[in-house]
C-alpha positions in Angstrom: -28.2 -10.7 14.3 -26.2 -10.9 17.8 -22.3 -10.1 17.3 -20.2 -12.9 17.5 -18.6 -13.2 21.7 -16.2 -15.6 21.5 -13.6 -17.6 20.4 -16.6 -20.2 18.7 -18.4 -17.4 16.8 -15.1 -16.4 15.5 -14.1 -19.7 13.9 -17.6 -20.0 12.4 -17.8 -17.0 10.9 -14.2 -17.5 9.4 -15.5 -21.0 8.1 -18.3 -18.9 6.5 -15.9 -16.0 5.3 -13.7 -18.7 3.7 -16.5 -20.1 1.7 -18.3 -17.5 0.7 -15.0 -16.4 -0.8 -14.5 -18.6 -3.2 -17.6 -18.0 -5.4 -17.0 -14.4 -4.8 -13.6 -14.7 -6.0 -15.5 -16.5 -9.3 -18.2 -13.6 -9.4 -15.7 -10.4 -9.7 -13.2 -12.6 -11.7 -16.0 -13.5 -14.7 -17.3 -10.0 -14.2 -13.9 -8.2 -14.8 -13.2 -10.4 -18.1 -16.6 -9.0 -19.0 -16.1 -5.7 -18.2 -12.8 -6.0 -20.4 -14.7 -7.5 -23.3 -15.6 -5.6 -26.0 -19.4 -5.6 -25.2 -22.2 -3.4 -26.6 -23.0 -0.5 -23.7 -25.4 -2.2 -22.1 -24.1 -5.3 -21.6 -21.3 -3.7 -20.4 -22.8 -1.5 -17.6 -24.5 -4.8 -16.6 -21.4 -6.3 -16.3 -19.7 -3.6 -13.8 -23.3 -3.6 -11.9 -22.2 -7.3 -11.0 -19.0 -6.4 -10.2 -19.6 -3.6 -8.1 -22.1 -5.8 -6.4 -20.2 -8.4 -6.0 -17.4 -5.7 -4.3 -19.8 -4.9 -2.0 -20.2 -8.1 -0.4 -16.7 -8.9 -0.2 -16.6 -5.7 1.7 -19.7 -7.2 4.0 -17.7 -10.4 4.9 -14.8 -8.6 5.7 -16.1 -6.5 7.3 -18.2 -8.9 9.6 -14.7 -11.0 10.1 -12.9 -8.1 11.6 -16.2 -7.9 13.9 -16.2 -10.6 15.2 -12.2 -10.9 16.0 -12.2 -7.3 17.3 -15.3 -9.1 19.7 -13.4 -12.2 20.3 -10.0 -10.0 20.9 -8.6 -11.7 18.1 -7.5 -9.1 15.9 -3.4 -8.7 15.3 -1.6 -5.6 14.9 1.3 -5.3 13.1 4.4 -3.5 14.0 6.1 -2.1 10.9 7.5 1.6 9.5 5.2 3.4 7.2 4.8 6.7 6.3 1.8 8.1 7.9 1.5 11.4 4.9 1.8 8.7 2.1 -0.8 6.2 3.1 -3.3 9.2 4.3 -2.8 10.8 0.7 -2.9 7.3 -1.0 -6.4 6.7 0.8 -7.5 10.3 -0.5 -6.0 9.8 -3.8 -8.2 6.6 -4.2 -11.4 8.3 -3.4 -11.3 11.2 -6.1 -12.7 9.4 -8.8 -15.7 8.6 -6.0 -15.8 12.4 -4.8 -15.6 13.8 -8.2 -18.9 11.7 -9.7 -21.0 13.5 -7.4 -19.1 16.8 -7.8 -17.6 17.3 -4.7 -14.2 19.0 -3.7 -11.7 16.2 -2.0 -8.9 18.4 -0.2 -6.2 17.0 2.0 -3.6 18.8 3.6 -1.1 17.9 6.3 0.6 19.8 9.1 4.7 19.9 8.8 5.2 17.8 12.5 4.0 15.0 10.9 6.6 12.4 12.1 8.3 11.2 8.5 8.0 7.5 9.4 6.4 5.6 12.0 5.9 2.5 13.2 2.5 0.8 13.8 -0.6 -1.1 12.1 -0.4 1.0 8.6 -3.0 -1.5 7.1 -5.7 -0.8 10.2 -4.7 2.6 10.8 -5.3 2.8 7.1 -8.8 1.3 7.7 -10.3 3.6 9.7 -9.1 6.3 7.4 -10.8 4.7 4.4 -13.9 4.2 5.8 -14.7 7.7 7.5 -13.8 9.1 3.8 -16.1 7.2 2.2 -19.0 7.5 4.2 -18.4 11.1 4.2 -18.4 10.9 0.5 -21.7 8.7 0.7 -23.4 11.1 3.0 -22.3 14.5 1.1 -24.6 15.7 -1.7 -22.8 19.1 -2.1 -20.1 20.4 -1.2 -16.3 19.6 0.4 -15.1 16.6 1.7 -11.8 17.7 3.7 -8.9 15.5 5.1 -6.4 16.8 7.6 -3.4 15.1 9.1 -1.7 16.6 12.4 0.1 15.9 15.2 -1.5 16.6 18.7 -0.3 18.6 21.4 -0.4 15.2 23.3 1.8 13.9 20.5 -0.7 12.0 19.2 -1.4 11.1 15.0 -4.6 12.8 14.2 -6.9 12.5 11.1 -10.2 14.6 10.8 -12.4 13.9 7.7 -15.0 16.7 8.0 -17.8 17.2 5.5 -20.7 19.4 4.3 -23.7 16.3 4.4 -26.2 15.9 5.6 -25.3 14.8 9.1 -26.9 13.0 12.3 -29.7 14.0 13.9 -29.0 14.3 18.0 -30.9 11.6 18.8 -28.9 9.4 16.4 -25.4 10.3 17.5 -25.0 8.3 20.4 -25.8 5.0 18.4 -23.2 5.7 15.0 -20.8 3.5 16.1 -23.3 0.7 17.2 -23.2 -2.8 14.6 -25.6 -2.9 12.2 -26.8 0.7 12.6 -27.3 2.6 9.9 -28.6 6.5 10.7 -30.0 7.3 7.7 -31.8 4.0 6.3 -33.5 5.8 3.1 -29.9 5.8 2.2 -28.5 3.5 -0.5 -25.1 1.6 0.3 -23.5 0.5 3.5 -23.4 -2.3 6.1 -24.1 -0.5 9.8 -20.4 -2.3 10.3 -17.7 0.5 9.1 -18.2 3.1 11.6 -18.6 0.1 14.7 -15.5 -1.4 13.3 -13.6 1.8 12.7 -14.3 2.7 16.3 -12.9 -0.6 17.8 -9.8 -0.7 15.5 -9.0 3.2 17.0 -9.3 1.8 20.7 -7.4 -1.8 19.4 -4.4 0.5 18.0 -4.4 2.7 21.3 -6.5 5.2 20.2 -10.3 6.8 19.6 -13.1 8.0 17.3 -15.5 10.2 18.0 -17.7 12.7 16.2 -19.2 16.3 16.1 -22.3 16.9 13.9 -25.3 18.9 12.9 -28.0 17.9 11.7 -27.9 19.3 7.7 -25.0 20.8 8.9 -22.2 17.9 8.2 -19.8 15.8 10.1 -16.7 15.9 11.4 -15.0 12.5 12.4 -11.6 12.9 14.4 -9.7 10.0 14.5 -6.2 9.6 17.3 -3.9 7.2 17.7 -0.5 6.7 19.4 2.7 6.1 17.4 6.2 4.6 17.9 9.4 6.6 16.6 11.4 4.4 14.1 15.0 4.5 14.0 14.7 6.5 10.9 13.9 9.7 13.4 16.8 9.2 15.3 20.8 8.8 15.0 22.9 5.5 15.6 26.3 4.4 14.6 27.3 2.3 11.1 27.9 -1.2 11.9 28.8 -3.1 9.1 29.8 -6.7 9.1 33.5 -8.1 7.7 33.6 -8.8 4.0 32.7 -12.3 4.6 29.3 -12.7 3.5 26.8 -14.3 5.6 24.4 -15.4 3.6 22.9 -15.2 0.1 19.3 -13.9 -0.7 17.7 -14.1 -4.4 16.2 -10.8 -5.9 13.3 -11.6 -8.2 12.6 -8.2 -9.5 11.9 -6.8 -13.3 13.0 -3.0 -12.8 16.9 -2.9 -13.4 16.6 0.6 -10.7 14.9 -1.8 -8.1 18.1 -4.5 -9.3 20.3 -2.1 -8.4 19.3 -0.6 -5.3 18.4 -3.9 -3.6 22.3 -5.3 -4.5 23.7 -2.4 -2.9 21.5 -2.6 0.0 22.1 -6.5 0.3 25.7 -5.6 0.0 25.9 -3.3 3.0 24.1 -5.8 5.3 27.0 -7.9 4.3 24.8 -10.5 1.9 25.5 -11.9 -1.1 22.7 -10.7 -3.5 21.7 -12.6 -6.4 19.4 -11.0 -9.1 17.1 -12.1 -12.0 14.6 -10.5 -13.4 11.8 -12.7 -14.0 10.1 -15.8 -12.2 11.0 -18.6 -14.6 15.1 -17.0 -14.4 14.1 -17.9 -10.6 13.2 -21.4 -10.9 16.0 -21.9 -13.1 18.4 -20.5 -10.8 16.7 -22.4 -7.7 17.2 -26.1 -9.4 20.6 -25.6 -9.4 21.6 -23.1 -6.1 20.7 -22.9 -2.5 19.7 -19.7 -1.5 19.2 -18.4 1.9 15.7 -15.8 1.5 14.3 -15.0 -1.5 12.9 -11.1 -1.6 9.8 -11.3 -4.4 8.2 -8.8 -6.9 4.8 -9.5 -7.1 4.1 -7.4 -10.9 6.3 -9.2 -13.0 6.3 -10.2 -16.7 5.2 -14.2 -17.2 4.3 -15.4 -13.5 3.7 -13.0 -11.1 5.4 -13.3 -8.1 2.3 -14.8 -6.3 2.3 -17.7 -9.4 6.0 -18.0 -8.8 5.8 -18.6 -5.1 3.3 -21.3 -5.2 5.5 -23.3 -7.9 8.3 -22.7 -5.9 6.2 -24.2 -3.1 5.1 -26.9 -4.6 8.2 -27.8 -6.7 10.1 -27.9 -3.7 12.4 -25.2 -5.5 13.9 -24.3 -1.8 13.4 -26.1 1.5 10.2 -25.7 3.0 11.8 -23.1 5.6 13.2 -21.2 2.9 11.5 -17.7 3.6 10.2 -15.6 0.5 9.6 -12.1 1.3 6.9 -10.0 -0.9 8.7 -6.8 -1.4 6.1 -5.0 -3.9 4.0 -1.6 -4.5 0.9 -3.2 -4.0 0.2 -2.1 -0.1 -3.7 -1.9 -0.5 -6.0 -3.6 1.8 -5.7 -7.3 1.4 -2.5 -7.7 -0.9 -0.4 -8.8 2.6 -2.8 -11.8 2.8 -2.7 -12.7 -0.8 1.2 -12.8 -0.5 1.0 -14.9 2.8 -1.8 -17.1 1.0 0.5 -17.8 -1.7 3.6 -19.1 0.1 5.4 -16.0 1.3 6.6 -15.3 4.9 6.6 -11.7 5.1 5.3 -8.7 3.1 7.4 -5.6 2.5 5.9 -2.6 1.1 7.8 -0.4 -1.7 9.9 1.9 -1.1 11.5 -0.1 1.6 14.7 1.2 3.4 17.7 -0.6 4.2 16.7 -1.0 8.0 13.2 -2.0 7.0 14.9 -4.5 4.8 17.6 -5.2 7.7 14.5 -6.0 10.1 12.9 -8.2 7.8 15.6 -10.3 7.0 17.9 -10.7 11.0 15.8 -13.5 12.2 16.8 -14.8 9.1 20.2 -13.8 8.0 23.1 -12.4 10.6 23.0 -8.9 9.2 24.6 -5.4 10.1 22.7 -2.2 11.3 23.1 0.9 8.8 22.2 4.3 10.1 19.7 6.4 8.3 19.5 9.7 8.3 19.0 13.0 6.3 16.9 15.5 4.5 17.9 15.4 1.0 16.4 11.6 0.3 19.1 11.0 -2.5 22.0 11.8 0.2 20.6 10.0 2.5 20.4 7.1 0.2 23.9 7.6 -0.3 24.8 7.6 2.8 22.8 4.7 3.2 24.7 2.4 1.0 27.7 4.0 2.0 29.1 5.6 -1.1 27.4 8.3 -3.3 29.0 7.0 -6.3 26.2 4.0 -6.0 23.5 6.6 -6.2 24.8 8.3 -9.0 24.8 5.0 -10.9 21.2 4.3 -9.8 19.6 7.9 -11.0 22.0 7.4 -14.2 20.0 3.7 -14.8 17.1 5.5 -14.2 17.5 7.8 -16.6 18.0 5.2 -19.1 15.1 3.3 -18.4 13.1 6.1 -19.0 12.1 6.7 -22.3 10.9 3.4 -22.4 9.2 3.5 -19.6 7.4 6.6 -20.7 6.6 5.4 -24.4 5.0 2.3 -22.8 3.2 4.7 -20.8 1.7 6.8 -23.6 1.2 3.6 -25.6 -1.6 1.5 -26.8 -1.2 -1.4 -25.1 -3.1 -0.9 -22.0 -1.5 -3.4 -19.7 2.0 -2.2 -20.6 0.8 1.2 -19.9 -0.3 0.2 -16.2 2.5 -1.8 -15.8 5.2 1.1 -16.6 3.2 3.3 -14.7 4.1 0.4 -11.1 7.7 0.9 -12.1 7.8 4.3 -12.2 5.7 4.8 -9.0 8.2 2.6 -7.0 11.2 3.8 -8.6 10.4 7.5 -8.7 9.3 7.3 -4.8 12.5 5.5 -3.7 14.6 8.4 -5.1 12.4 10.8 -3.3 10.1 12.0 -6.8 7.3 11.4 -4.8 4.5 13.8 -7.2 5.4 11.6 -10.2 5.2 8.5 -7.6 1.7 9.6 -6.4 0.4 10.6 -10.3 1.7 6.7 -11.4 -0.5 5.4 -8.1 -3.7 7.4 -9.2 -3.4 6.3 -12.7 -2.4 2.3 -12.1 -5.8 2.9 -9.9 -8.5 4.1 -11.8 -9.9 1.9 -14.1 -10.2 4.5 -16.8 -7.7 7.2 -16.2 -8.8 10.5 -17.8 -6.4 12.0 -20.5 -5.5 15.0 -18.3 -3.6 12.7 -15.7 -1.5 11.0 -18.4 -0.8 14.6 -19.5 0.7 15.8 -15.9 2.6 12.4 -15.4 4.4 13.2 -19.1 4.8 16.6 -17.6 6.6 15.8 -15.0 8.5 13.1 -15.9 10.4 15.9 -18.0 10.8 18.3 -14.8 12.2 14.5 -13.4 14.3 13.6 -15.9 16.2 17.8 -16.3 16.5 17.4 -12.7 18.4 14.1 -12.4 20.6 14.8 -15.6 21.6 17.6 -13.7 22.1 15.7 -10.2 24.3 13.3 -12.7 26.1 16.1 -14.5 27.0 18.0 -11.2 28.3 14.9 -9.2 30.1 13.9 -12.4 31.9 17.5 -12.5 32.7 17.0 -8.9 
């Protein structure tokens, strides 16, 4: 197979991409009902056999889409603030269960001149990551798999996966990052397209791949890219806007804390916030009220807010131009498209900032400019929002919500369970908890999370919850 050259290739093999979709979609829908059946043990393992191979060739026509648009030049970068430490350690996170089913050690560690937030293609950059992990993880029999995350003397992002596999004989190297190519062929799994396709992305975002190796020796795959300060790392002036508001934007979110947070924020920007907490208070709200955006949940109770954007499409709810922003957790590989797919505009990945929610919304709204700054991430937020007595009120909702977040957590009903555990990973990493935020992630993620994890999140939801009762009780003294 010839890779696709231009600009013709491309739309064909979108066209195939697109229907090839669609049964697939069918295939790992029916085969995650079974899997969720109550079906005797082999039917069951059958059942995630299907799924897993139906995964893999979802995996296979992504992958050969990005091929041919990173041939045709095709391929768009994004330009948006992420946290390079939390999607690195998010990738990681996602790979234990993978690492520790062939016994292998998954470390990760990061050096402290890390920039904090940065702006750049965190879904690509992300990419790349993901698939020199797993093909170290594939190729590793015994052993380490280890994950580093630095900042170059050339100020450069830098992430080395280096493992103890089997590696690639010296006749191989040169040809790794070739299409199609696979090194060791007796080897079960993989395309020949994540290494060719992690290589382009690198030089597409500015950057490079390359590799050391010895043959039953291991691998190490080091992996650079530029980055842009955001205005996070540096200091500007508050400018807030008169009292007049200047436009109104609906909140469709289910976590009161997320409620909260988003009216102050709205508020500072100088727009009127609206809140309700599930899709149908939305449509009820929209038959009788203009509104001016509309920021989304995607998890919540009833329709989700992918379901509530297309009625809200199709009902014509809002005018057509209305925009709907996604503001969610769900920041994995694909969810941005699903949102756009649906109806949405934009996609804004939780925990979002008050300039990241400023950006998203000026081309939209006239809005002010609020300064970030800060260490302490719950004095920062304060000074944020632009009065401490906001965050106080925040951590005290918190607080409240949390026993029942935490006995839906520990309870029998498994999609209550996952769905507490979204909340608290959102909430938790907006007011700077971010081990409990990570522990919810790994849980919501694995399909059958092991006792032991549950344990450590109930563990340190009580260090959480001493800790903010004090914060409260301090501020309150004060």
């Amino acid at each position: 197979m010839t890779e696709p050259e231009n600009n013709d290739d491309l739309r064909f093999v979108a066209a195939v991409s697109h229907e090839l979709r669609s049964p697939l979609h069918a295939v790992l829908g029916l085969s995650e009902l079974l899997a969720g059946a109550e079906l005797p043990p082999r039917e069951l393992a059958l059942a995630d056999a299907i799924r897993q191979e139906a995964e893999s060739m979802r995996v296979l026509v992504d992958d050969l889409l990005d091929l041919a648009k990173l041939n045709s030049h095709s391929i768009e970068l994004r330009h948006e603030a992420h946290s390079p430490m939390r999607l690195v350690s998010g990738i990681v996170e996602a790979h234990r269960r993978d690492a520790a089913a062939k016994d292998l050690v998954l470390l990760f560690d990061s050096d402290a001149g890390v920039p904090r937030q940065v702006l750049g293609d965190q879904l690509r950059f992300g990419q790349v990551v993901r698939n020199l992990i797993s093909n170290a993880i594939r190729y590793t029999d015994v052993g380490s798999v280890q994950v580093h995350l630095e900042l170059t003397t050339d100020q450069l992002l830098c992430v080395s996966v280096s493992d103890t596999g089997i590696g690639i004989p010296p006749d191989r190297l040169e040809h790794v990052f070739d299409p199609f190519v696979r090194v060791h062929e007796k080897r079960a799994g993989g395309t020949g397209l994540g290494l060719a396709i992690s290589r382009r992305l690198a030089t597409a975002l500015g950057g490079a791949l390359d590799v050391t190796s010895t043959e039953g020796g291991g691998s190490t795959f080091v992996f650079t890219a530029p980055y842009e300060e955001t205005r996070e790392s540096r200091t500007s002036q508050i400018s807030r806007l008169p009292s007049t508001q200047t436009g109104s934007v609906l909140v469709v979110e289910d976590s009161e804390v997320n409620r909260m947070l988003a009216t102050s924020q709205l508020t500072s920007l100088g727009v009127e916030p609206i809140v309700v907490a599930t899709a149908e208070d939305a449509y009820e709200h929209l038959s009788l009220h203009a509104v001016d955006v509309i920021l989304m949940d995607w998890n919540l109770p009833g329709d989700d807010g992918l379901e509530a954007t297309r009625r809200i499409r199709a009902e014509g709810l809002t005018a057509a131009t209305t925009p709907i922003i996604a503001m969610t957790a769900n920041a994995l590989s694909g969810d941005r498209e699903r949102c756009l797919e649906a109806g949405m505009t934009d996609f804004l990945a939780k925990p979002v900032g008050i300039d990241d929610l400023r950006i998203a919304l000026e081309g939209h709204l006239d809005v002010g400019v609020v300064a970030s700054a800060s260490t302490d991430e719950l004095e920062a937020l304060g000074r944020e929002l632009g009065d401490p007595l906001i965050v106080n009120a925040i951590v005290s909702t918190f607080l409240d919500e949390l026993s029942e977040r935490r006995k839906a957590l520990v309870g029998p009903d498994a999609e209550e369970s996952r769905r507490a555990a979204h909340t608290l990973k959102s909430t938790s990493s907006l007011l700077g908890e971010h081990l409990l935020s990570e522990l919810c992630e790994q849980y919501e993620k694995v399909p059958l999370p092991a006792k032991d994890l549950l344990g450590r999140i109930d563990g340190e939801i009580e260090v959480v919850e001493v800790r903010f009762r004090e914060y409260v009780r301090e501020r309150e003294v004060a």
